[in-house]
C-alpha positions as CSV (number, residue, x, y, z in Angstrom):
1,X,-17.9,85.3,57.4
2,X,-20.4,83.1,56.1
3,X,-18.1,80.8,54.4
4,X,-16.7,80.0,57.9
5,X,-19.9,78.3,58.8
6,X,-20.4,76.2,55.3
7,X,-19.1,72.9,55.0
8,X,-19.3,71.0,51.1
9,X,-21.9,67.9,52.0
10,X,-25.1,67.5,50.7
11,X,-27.7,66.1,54.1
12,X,-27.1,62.8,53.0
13,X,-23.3,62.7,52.9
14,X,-22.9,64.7,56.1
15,X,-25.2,61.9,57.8
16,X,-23.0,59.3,56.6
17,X,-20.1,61.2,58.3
18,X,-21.6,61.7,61.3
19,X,-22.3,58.3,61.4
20,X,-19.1,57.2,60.4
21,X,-17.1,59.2,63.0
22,X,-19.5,58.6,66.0
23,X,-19.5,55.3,66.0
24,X,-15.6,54.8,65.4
25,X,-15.6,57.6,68.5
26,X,-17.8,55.9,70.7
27,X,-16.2,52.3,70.4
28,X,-14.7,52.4,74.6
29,X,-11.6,51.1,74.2
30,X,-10.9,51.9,78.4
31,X,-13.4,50.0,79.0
32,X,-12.9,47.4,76.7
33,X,-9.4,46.6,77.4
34,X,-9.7,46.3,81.3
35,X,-12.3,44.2,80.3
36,X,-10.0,42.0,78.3
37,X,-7.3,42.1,80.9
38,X,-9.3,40.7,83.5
39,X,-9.5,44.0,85.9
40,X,-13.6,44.4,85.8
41,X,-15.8,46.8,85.1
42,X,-13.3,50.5,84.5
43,X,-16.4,51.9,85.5
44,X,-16.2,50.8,89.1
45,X,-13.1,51.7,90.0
46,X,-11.5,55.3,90.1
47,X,-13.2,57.8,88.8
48,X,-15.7,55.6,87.0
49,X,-14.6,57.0,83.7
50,X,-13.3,54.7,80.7
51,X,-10.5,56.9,79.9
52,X,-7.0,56.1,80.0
53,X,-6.5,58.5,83.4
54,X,-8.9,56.1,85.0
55,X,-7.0,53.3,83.7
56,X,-3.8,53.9,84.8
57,X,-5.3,53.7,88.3
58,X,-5.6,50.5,88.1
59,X,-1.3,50.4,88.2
60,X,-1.3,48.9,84.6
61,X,0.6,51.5,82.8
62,X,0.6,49.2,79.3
63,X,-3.0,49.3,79.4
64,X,-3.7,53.0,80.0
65,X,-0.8,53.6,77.1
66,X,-2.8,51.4,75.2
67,X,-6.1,53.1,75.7
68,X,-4.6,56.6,75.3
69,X,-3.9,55.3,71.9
70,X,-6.5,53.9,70.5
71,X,-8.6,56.8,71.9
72,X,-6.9,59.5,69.7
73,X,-6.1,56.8,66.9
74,X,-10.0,56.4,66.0
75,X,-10.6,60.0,66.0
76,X,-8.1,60.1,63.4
77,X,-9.4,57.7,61.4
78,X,-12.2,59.3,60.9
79,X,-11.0,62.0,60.2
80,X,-8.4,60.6,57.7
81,X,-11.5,58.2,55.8
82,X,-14.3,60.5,55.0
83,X,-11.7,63.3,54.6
84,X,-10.4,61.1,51.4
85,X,-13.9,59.9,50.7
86,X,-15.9,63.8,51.5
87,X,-13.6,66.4,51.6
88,X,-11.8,67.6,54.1
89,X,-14.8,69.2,55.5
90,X,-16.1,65.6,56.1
91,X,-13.0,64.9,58.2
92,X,-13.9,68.1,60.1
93,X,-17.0,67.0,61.0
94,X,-15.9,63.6,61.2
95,X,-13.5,64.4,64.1
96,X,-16.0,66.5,65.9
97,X,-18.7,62.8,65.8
98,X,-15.8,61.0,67.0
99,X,-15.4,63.2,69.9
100,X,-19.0,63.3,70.7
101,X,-19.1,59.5,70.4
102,X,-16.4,58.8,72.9
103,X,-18.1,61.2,75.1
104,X,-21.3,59.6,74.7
105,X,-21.6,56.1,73.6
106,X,-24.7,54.4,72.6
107,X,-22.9,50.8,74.0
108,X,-22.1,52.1,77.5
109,X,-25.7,54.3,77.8
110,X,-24.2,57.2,76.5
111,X,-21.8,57.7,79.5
112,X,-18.1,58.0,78.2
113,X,-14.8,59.7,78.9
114,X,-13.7,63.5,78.7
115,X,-12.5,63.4,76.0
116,X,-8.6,64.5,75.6
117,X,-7.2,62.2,74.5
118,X,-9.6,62.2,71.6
119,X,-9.5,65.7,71.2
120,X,-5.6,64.9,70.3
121,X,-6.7,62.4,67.8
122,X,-9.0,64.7,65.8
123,X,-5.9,67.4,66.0
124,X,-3.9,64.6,64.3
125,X,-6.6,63.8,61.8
126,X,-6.5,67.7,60.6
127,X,-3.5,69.6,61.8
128,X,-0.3,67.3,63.2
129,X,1.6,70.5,63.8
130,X,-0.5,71.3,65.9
131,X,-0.7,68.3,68.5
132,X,2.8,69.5,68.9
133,X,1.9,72.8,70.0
134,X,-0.8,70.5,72.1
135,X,2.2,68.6,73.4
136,X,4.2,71.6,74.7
137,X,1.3,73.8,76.3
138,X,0.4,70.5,78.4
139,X,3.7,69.8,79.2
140,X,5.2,73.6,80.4
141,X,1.6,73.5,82.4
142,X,2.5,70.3,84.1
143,X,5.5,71.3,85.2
144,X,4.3,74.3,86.5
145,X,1.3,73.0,88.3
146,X,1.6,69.3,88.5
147,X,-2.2,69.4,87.4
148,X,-2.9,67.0,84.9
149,X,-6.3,68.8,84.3
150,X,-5.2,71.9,84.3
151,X,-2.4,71.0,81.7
152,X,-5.8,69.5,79.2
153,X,-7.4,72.6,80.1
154,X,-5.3,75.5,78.9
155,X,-3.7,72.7,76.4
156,X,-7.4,72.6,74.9
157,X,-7.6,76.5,75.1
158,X,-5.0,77.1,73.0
159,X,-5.8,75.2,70.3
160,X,-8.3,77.3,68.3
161,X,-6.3,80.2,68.3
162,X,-3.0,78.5,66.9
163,X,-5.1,76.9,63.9
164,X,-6.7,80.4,63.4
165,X,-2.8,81.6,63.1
166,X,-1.9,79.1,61.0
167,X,-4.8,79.8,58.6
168,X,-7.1,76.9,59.0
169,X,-10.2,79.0,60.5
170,X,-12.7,76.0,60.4
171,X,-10.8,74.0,62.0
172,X,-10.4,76.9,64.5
173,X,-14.0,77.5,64.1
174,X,-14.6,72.9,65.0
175,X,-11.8,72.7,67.6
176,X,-13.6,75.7,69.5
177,X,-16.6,74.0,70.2
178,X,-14.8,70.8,71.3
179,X,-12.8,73.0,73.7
180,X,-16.0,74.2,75.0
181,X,-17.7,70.6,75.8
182,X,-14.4,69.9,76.9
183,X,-14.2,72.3,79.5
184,X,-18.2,71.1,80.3
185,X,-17.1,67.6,81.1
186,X,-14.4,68.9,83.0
187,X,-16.3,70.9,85.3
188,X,-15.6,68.8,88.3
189,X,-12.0,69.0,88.1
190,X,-12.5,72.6,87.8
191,X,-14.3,73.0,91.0
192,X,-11.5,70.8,92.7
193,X,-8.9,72.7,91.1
194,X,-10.9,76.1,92.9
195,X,-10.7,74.7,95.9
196,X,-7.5,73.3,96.0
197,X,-8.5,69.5,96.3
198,X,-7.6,68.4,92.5
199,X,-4.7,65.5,92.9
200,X,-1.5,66.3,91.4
201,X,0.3,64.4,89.0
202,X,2.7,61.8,91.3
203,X,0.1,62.0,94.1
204,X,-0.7,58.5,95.5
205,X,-4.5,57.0,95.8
């Protein structure tokens, strides 16, 4: 059981690659973008958050595309670089800085997104089969519930036990405890979807 919890890095490496991955993590692409596109401050519209949800919001379905993107791509990335520089348990822990970066980023005062779409990105980074199984829980959810949140949800639930099946029990182990801080941040939409006041997918406003 104990080698579950140890990872290959000396302190000095493993600061580098928490470095590395929270600061690709925490660049805010949502907010960036908008930004760039002349819609203001993504922060002041919507929901307030940077993510590409909020975005769409704005009726620019390019842009939220575009930030979904880039919000899983840099997760991956740093996975994929200090995986090839560390060891894949550098990309491990690499993916899990990213997520906490986009979460909280030091350039926005440590107020970011929720994180699933960078949640997919570390999934990329470490196990591509398995954004597919990602990709098919969130979509049968959907179309059961219409909840986008609920789709992320059970999407993010099922992660750690399908890379405990398919014999990767670190990443298991990682992806847990970003399903966890997942669910945290998404503890308003679970109170809506409680009451019955979380907006469906298709709903207008």
């Amino acid at each position: 059981m104990g080698e579950l919890f140890a990872f290959d890095l000396t302190p000095v490496d493993a600061l580098i690659v928490i470095a590395v991955g929270y600061l690709l993590g925490s660049l805010p692409f949502g907010y960036l973008i908008t930004r760039m596109a002349g819609l203001g401050d993504i922060r002041k519209m919507g929901s307030g958050n940077i993510g590409a949800t909020n975005v769409l919001r704005t009726g620019k379905r390019h842009l939220a595309a575009l930030t979904l993107l880039l919000d899983a791509l840099k997760a991956t990335f740093a996975v994929i670089i200090c995986a090839r520089l560390y060891g894949t348990d550098a990309g491990l822990i690499a993916g899990a800085a990213a997520f906490i970066g986009h979460l909280f980023p030091v350039w926005l005062g440590f107020k970011g997104g929720k994180g699933v779409a960078t949640y997919i990105g570390v999934l990329l980074g470490i196990a591509p089969a398995a954004v597919l199984i990602f990709a098919f829980v969130w979509l049968l959810v959907a179309r059961l519930s219409r909840y986008s949140s609920l789709s992320a949800l059970v999407a993010t639930l099922v992660m750690p036990v399908a890379l405990w099946i398919m014999d990767q029990p670190q990443a298991s182990l990682v992806m847990a405890v970003l399903t966890i801080i997942s669910w945290w941040r998404h503890k308003a939409n679970i109170e809506r979807l409680i009451s019955g006041k979380e907006s469906r997918i298709g709903d207008k406003g």
